[in-house]
C-alpha positions as CSV (number, residue, x, y, z in Angstrom):
1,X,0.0,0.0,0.0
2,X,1.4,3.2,-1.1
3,X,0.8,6.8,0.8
4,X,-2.1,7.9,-1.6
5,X,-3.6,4.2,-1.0
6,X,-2.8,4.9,2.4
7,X,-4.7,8.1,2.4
8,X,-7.9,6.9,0.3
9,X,-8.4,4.6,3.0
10,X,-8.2,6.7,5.6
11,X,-9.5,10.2,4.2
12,X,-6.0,11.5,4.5
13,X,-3.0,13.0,2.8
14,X,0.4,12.0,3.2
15,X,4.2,13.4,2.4
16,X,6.4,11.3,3.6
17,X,7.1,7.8,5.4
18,X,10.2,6.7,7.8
19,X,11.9,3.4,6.9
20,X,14.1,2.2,9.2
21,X,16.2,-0.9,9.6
22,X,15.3,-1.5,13.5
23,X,11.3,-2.0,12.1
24,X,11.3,-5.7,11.3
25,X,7.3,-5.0,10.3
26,X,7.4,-1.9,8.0
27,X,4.1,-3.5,5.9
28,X,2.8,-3.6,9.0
29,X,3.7,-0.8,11.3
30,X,3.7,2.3,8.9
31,X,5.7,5.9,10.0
32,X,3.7,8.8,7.8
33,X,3.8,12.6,7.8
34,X,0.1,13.4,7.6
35,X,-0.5,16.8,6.3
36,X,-4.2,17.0,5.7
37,X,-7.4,15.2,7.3
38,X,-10.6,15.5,6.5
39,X,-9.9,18.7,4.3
40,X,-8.3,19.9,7.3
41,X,-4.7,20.7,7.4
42,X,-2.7,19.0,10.0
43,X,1.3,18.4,10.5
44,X,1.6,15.3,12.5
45,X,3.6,12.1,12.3
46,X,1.5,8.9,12.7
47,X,2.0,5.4,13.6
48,X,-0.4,2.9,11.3
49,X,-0.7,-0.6,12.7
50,X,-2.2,-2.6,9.6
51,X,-2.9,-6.3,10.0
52,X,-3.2,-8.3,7.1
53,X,-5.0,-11.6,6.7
54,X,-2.8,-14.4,6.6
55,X,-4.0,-18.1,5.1
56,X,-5.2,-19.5,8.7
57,X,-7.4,-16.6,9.3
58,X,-8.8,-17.1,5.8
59,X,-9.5,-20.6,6.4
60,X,-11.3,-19.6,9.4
61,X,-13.4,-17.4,7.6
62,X,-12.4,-14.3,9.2
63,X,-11.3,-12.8,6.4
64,X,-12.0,-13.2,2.6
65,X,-8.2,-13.1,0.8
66,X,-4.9,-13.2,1.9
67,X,-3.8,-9.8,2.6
68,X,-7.0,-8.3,3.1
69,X,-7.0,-5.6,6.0
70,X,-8.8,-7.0,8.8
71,X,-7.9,-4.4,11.4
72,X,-5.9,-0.7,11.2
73,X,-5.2,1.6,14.0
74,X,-3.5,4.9,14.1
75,X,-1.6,6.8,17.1
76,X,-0.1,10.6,16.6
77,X,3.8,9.8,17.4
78,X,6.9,12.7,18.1
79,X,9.6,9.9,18.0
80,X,9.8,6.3,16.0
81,X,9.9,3.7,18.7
82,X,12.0,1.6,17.0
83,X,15.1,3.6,15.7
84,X,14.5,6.3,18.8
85,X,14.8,9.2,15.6
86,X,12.9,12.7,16.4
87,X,10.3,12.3,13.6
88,X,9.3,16.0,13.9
89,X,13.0,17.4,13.6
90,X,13.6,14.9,10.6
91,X,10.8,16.6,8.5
């Protein structure tokens, strides 16, 4: 999923994303500069926890295809809890 993907689904728009090596789940746990929500503008970094569907929980019927998104949370962050980095000095 890509930042405009990223931000159709959530009714957002994004600038930038932190990759670090420390994250050993970057599909999962997603670092993005939001700079609009809901038509409003905003300057915030954001944590996105996306879980996809793996085979099992599609066999168990909790989700329709692998990869699907069964659940997606989002928490306003200052620093990237893996690497320790300043996200809002590093924009």
């Amino acid at each position: 999923m890509n930042l405009i993907e990223l931000g159709a689904a959530t009714d957002s728009e994004y600038d930038q994303e932190h990759s670090c090596n420390e994250n050993t789940y970057p599909k999962a746990d997603r670092f993005v500069h939001c700079i609009a929500s809901q038509d409003e503008s905003k300057d915030a970094w954001q944590m996105h926890s996306i879980h996809y569907a793996d085979e099992y929980e599609v066999e168990m019927g909790e989700a329709d295809y692998v990869d699907e998104i069964t659940y997606h949370s989002m928490i306003v962050v200052n620093y990237c809890p893996f690497c320790g980095i300043n996200l809002k000095q590093s924009s």
